[in-house]
C-alpha positions as a Markdown table, in Angstrom:
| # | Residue | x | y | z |
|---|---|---|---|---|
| 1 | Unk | -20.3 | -25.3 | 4.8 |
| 2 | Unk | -19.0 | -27.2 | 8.1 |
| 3 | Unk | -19.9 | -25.5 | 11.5 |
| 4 | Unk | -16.3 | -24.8 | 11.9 |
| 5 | Unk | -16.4 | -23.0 | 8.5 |
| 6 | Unk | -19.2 | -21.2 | 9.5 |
| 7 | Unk | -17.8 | -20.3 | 13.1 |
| 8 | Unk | -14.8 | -18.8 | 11.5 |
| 9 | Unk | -17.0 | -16.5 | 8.8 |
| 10 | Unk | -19.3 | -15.7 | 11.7 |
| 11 | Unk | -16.3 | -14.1 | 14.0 |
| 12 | Unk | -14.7 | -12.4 | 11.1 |
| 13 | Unk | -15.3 | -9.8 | 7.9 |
| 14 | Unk | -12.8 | -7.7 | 5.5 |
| 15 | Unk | -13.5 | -5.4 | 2.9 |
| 16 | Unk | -11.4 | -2.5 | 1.2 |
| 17 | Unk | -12.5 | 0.7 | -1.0 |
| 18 | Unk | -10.4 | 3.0 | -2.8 |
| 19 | Unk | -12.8 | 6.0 | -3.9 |
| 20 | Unk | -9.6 | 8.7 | -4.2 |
| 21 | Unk | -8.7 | 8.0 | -8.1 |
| 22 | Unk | -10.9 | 9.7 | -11.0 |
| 23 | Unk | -14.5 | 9.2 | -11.5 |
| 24 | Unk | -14.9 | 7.2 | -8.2 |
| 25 | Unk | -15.8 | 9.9 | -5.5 |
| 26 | Unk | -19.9 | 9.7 | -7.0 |
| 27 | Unk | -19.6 | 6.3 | -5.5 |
| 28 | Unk | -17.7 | 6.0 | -2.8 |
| 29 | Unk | -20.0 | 6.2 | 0.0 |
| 30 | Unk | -22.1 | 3.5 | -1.5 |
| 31 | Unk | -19.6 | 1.1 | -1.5 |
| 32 | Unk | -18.1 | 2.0 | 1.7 |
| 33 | Unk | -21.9 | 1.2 | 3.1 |
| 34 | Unk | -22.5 | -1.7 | 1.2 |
| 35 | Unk | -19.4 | -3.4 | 2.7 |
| 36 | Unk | -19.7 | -2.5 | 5.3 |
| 37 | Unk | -23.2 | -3.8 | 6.2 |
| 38 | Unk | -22.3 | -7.3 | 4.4 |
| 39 | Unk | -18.7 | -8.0 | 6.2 |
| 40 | Unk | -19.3 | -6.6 | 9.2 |
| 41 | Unk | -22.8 | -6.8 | 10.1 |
| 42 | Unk | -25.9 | -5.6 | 11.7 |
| 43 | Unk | -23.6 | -6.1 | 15.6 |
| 44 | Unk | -21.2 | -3.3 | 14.2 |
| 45 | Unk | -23.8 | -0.4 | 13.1 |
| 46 | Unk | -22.3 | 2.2 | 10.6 |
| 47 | Unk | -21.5 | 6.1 | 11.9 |
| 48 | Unk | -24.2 | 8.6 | 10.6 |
| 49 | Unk | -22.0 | 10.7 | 8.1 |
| 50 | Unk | -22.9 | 14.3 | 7.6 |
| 51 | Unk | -24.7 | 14.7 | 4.0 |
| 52 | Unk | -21.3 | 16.5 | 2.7 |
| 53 | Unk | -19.4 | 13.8 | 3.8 |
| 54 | Unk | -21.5 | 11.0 | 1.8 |
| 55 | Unk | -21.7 | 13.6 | -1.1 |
| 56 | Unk | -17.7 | 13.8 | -1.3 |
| 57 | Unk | -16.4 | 10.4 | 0.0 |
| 58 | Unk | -12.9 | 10.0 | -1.3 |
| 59 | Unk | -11.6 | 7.8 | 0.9 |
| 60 | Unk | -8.9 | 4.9 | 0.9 |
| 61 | Unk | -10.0 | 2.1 | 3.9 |
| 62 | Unk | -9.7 | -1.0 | 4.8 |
| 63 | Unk | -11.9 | -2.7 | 7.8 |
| 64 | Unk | -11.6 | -5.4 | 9.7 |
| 65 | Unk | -13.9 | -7.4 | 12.1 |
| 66 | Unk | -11.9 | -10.0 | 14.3 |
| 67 | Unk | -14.8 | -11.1 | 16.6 |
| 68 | Unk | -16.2 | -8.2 | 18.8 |
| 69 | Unk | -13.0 | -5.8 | 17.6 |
| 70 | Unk | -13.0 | -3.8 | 14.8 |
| 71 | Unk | -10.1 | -2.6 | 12.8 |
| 72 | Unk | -10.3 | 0.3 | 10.0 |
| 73 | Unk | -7.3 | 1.6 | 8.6 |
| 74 | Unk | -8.0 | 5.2 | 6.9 |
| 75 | Unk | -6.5 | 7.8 | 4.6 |
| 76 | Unk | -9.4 | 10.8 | 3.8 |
| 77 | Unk | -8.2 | 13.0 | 0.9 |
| 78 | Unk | -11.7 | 14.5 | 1.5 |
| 79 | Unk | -13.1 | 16.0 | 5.0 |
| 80 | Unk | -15.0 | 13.6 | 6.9 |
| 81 | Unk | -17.8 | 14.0 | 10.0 |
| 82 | Unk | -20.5 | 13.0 | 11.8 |
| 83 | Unk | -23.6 | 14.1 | 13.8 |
| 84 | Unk | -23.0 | 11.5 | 16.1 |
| 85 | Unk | -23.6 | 7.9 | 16.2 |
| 86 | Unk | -27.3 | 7.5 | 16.6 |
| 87 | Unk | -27.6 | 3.8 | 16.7 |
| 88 | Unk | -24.4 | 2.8 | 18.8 |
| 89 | Unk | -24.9 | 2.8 | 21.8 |
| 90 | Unk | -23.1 | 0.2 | 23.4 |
| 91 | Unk | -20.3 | 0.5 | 25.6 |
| 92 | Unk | -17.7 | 0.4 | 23.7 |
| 93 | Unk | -13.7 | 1.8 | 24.2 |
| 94 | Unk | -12.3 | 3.3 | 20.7 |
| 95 | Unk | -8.1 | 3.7 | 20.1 |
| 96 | Unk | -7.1 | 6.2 | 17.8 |
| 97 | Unk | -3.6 | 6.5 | 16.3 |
| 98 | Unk | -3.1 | 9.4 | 13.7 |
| 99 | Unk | -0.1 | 9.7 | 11.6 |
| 100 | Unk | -1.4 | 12.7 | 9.7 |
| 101 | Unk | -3.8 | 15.2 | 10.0 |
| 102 | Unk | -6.2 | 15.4 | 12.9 |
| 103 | Unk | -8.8 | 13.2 | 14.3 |
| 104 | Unk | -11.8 | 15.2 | 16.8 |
| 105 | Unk | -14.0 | 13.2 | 18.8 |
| 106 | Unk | -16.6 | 13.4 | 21.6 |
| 107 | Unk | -18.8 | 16.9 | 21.9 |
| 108 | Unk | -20.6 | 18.6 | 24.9 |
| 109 | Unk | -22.9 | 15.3 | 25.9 |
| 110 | Unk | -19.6 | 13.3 | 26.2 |
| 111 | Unk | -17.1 | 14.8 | 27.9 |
| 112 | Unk | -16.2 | 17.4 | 25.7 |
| 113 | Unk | -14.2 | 17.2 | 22.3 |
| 114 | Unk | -10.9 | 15.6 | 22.1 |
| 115 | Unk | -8.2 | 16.3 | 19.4 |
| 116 | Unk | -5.6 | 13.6 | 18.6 |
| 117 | Unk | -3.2 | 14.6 | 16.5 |
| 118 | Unk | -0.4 | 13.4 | 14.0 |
| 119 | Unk | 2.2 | 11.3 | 16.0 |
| 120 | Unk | -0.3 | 10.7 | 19.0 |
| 121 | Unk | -3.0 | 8.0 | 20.0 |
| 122 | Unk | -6.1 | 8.7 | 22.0 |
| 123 | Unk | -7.5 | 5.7 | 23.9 |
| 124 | Unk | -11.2 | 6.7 | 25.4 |
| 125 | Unk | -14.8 | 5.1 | 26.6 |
| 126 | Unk | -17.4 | 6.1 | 25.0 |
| 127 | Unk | -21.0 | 5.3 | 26.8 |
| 128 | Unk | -23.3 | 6.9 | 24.4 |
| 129 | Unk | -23.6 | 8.2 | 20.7 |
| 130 | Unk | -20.5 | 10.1 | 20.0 |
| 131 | Unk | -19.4 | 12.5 | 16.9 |
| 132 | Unk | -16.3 | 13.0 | 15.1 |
| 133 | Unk | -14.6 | 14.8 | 12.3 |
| 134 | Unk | -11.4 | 14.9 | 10.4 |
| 135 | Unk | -9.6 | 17.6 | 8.1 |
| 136 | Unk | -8.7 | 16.3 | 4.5 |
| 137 | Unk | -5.7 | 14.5 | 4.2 |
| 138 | Unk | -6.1 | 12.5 | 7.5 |
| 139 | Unk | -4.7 | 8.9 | 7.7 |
| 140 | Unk | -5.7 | 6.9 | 10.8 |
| 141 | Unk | -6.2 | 3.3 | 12.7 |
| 142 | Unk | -9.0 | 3.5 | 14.6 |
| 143 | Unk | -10.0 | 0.3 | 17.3 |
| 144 | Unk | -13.2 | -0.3 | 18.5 |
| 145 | Unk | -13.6 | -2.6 | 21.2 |
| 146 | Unk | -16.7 | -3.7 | 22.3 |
| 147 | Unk | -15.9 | -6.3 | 24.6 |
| 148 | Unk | -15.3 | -4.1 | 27.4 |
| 149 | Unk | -12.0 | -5.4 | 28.1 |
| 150 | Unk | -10.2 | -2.1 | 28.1 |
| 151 | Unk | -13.0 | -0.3 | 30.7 |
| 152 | Unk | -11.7 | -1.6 | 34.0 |
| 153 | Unk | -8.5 | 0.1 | 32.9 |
| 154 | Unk | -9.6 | 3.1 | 31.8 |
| 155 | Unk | -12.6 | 4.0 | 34.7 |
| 156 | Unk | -13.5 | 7.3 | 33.2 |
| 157 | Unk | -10.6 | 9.0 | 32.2 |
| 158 | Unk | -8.5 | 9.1 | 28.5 |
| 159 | Unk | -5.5 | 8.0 | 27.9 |
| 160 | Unk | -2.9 | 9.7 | 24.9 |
| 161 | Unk | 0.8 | 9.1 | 23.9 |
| 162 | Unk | 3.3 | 9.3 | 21.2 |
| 163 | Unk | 2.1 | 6.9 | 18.1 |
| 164 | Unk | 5.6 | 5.6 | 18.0 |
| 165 | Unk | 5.9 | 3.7 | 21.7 |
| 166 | Unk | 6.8 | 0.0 | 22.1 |
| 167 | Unk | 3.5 | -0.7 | 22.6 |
| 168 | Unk | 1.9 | 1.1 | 19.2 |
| 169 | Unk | 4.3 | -0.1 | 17.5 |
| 170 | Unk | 3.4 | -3.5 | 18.2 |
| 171 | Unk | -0.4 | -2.9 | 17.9 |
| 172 | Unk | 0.2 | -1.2 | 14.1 |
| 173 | Unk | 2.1 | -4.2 | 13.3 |
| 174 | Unk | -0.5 | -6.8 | 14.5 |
| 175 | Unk | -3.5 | -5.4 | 13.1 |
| 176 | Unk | -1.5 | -5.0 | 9.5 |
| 177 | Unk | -0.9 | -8.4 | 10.2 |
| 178 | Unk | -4.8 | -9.6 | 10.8 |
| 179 | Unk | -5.7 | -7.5 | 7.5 |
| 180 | Unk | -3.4 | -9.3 | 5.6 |
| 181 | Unk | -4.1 | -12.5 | 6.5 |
| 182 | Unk | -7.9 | -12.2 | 7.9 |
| 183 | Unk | -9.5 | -13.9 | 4.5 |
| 184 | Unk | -7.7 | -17.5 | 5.7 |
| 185 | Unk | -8.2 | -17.4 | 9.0 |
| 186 | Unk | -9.8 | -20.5 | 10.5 |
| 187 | Unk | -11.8 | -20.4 | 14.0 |
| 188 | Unk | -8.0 | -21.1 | 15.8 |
| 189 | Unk | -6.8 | -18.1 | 13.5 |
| 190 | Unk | -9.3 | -16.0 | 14.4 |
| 191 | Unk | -9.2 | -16.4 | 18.3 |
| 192 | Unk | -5.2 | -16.4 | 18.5 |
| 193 | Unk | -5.8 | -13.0 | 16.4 |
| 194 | Unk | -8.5 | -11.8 | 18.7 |
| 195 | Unk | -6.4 | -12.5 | 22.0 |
| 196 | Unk | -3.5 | -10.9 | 20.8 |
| 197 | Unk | -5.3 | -7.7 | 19.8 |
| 198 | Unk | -6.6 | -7.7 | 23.2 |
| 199 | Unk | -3.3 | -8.2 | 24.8 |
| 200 | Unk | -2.0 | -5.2 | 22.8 |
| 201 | Unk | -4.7 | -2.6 | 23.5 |
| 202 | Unk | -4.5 | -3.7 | 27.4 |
| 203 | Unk | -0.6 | -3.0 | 27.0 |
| 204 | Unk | -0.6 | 0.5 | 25.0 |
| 205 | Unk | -3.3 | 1.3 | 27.9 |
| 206 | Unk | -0.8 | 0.5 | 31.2 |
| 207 | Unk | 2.1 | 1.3 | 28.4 |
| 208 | Unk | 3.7 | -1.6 | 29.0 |
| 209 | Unk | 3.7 | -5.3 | 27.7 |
| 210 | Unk | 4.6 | -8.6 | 28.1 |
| 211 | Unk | 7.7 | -9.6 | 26.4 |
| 212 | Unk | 7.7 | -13.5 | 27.3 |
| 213 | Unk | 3.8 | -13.8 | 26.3 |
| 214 | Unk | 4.5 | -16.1 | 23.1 |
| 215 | Unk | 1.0 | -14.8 | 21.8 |
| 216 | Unk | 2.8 | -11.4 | 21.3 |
| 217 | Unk | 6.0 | -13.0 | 19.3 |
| 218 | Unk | 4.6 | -12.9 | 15.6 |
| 219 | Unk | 3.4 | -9.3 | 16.3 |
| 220 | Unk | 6.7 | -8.4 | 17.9 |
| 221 | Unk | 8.9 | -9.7 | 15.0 |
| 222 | Unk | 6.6 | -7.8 | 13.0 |
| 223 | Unk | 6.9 | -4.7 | 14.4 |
| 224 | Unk | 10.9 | -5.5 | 14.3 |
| 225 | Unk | 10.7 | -5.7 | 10.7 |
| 226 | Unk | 8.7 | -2.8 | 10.7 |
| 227 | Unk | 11.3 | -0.3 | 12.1 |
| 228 | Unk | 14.2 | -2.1 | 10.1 |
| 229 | Unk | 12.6 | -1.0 | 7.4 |
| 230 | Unk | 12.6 | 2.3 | 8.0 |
| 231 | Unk | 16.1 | 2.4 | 9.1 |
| 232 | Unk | 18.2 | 0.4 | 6.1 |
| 233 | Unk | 20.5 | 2.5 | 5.5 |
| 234 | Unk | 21.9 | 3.4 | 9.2 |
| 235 | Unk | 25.0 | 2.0 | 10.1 |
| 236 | Unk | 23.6 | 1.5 | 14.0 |
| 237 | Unk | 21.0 | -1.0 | 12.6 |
| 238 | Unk | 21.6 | -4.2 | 14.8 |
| 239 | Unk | 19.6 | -6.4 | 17.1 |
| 240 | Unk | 20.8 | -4.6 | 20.1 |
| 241 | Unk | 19.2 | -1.5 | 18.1 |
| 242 | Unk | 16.2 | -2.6 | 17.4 |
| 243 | Unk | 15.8 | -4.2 | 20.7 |
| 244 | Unk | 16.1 | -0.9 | 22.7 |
| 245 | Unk | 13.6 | 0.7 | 20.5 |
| 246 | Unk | 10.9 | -1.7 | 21.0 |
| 247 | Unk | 12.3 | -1.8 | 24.9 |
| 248 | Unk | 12.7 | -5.5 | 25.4 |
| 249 | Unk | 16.1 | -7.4 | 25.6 |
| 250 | Unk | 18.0 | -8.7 | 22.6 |
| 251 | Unk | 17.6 | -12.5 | 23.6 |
| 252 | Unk | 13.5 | -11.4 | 23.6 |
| 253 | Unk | 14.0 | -9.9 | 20.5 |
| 254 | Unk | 16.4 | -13.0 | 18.7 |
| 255 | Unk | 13.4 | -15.5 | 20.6 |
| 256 | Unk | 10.6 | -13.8 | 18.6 |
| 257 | Unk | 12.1 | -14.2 | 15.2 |
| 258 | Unk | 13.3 | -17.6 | 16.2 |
| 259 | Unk | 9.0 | -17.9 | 16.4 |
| 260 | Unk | 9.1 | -16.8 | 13.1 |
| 261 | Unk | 11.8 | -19.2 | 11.3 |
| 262 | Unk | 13.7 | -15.9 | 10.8 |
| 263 | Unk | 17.1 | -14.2 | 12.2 |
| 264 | Unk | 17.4 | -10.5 | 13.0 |
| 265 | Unk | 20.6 | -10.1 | 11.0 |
| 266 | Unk | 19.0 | -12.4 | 8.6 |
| 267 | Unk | 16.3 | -10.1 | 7.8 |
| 268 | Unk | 18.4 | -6.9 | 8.0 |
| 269 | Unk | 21.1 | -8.7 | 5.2 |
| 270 | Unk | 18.2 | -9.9 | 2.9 |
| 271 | Unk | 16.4 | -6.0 | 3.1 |
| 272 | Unk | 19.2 | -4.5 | 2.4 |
| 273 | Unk | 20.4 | -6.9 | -0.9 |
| 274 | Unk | 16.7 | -5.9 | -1.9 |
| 275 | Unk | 17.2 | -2.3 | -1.8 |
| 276 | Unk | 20.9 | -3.0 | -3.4 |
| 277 | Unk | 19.4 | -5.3 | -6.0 |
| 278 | Unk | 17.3 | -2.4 | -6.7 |
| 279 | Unk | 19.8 | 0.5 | -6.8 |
| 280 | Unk | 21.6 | -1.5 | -9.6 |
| 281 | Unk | 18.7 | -1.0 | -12.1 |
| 282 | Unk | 17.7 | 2.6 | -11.2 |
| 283 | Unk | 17.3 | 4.7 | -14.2 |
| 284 | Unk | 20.3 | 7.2 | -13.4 |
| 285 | Unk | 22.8 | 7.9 | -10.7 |
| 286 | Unk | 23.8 | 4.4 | -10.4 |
| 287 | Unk | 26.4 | 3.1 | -7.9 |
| 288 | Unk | 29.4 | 0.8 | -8.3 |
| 289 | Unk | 29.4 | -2.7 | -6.8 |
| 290 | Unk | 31.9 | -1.2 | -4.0 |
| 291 | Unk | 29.8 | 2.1 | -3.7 |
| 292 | Unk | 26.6 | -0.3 | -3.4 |
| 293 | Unk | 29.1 | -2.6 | -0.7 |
| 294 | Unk | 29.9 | 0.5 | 1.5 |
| 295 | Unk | 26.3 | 2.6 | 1.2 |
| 296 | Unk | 24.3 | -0.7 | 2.4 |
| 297 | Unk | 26.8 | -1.5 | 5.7 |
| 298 | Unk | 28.8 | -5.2 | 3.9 |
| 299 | Unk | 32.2 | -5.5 | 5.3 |
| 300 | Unk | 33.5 | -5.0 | 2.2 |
| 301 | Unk | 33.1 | -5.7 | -2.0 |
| 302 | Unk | 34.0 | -9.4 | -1.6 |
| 303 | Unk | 31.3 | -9.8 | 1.0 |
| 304 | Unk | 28.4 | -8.2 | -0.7 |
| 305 | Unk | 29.4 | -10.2 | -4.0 |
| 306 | Unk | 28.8 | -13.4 | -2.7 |
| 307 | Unk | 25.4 | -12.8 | -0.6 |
| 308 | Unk | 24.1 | -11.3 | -3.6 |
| 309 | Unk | 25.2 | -13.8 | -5.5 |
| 310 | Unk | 23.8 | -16.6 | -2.7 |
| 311 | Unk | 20.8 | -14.7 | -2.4 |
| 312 | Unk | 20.1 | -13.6 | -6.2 |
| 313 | Unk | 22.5 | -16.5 | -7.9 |
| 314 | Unk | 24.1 | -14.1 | -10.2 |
| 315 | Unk | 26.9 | -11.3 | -8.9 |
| 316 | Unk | 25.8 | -7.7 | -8.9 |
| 317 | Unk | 27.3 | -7.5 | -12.2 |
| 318 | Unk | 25.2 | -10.2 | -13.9 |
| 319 | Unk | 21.9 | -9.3 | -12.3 |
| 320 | Unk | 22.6 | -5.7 | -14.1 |
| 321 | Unk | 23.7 | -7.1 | -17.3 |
| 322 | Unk | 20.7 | -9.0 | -17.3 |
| 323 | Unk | 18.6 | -6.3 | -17.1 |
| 324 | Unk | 20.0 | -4.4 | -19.8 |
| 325 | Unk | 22.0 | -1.9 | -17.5 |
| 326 | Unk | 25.4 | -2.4 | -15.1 |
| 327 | Unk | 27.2 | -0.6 | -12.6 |
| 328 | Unk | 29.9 | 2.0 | -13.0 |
| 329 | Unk | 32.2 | -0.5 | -11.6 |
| 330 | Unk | 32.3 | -4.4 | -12.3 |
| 331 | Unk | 32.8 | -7.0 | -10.0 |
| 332 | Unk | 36.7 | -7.8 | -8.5 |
């Protein structure tokens, strides 16, 4: 292997477990330890569980090292704690964000316990070993930083917030994007990947971030696509929308997918022919092509016919008859 290789393998480490289906729990911890210790290293030492954690480890995880931050993505259908982390004990600066559950940090030797929970982040220094502890049914991101680049800005003191802000939403939508794409990373990858998860933990710390930083575009876009998503079937979808949920301009906003090779009402047309595409080959309850026109926001039958046609190259109609069902209603 070339340096550069070498360089790249060096700075980075993945790995992924799954230990909530059937007959997997027995081993769950074992695996979780193993890769841990081979992707991420002897710089990143592993959290002393508590015995009934390691004994009942049904977990589904997925870790990422980018350099000197570390990325873990978690859903516990089983408890989970600590006695405190014996061996780290570097100063290091840890975001939480919890969509479900509860996540308790700290104890009486640091600061006292902390609870973050669903809906909120927790941002905190931690300057010796630490504990902490989660119900079942938990699903967290959890950021360690060790490069000290958040401690100037957080002095002694926390910092919490809504999980959903500008700024969270940007950092969820980065970090989904390094664990999808960490495996090809090269030694550019990894340092544009580094610096931007940097940039983002700085900004969800002052709650604010900069919109003309062309680092930030991919992970803005992103985080775009991210709330489109969840917001398909609303007639407000738009740019403008979008734009004042993120809280940056429209012209920001059209700039960052431009970065992309992509269009806001681009994307928004091809998600919602998706879903439509879908709907034609549900099981029951099927919808009409002009039902399908009017319940996905196209001006009217004519228009949806021929972008599903330009996107799919067969009308509504054909795509179902191909797949051995069809609408209530053909196309006209």
């Amino acid at each position: 292997m070339n340096s550069t290789g070498a360089e790249a393998d060096a700075a980075r480490g993945a790995f992924a477990l799954d230990s909530t289906s059937p007959g997997a729990a027995p081993h769950g911890f074992d695996a979780f330890r193993r890769g841990w210790r081979t992707q991420l290293g002897d710089g990143w030492p592993m959290p002393t569980f508590s015995p009934a954690t390691t004994g009942d480890f049904r977990v589904r995880s997925r870790v990422a090292k980018v350099r000197d931050v570390g990325v873990l993505d978690l859903y516990g259908a089983s408890a989970i704690r600590t006695a405190g982390d014996r061996h780290n004990h570097r100063d290091h600066v840890r975001m939480y964000v919890v969509r479900r559950g509860a996540w308790t940090v700290g104890g009486p030797t640091d600061r006292g316990q902390q609870t973050v929970s669903a809906g909120q982040f927790l941002i905190r220094r931690f300057e010796r070993p630490s504990s902490f502890e989660a119900p079942p049914h938990t699903t967290a991101k959890i950021l360690t930083l060790l490069s000290g680049a958040l401690t100037p800005l957080l002095g002694d003191e926390s910092i919490t917030g809504p999980a959903d802000s500008p700024e969270v939403r940007l950092l969820v939508a980065h970090t989904n994007m390094v664990h999808a794409t960490i495996a090809d990373l090269g030694p550019a990858g990894v340092r544009a990947a580094h610096s931007a998860l940097i940039e983002l933990a700085k900004a969800v710390a002052v709650g604010r971030f900069d919109d003309v930083e062309p680092r930030l575009a991919p992970a803005l876009a992103q985080a775009a696509k991210d709330l489109a998503d969840t917001h398909l079937a609303d007639p407000e979808l738009s740019a403008a929308m979008l734009a004042r949920e993120l809280n940056v301009s429209v012209r920001t906003l059209q700039r960052a997918f431009a970065a992309t090779g992509d269009s806001v009402s681009a994307y928004i047309r091809q998600r919602r022919l998706e879903e439509a595409r879908l709907a034609l080959t549900a099981p029951s309850d099927r919808l009409s092509v002009s039902e399908l026109a009017a319940h996905w926001h196209f001006a009217d039958s004519s228009h949806f016919i021929r972008a599903f046609k330009k996107q799919y190259g067969q009308t509504p109609t054909e795509y179902a008859r191909s797949t051995g069902r069809g609408p209530a209603v053909p196309d006209r």
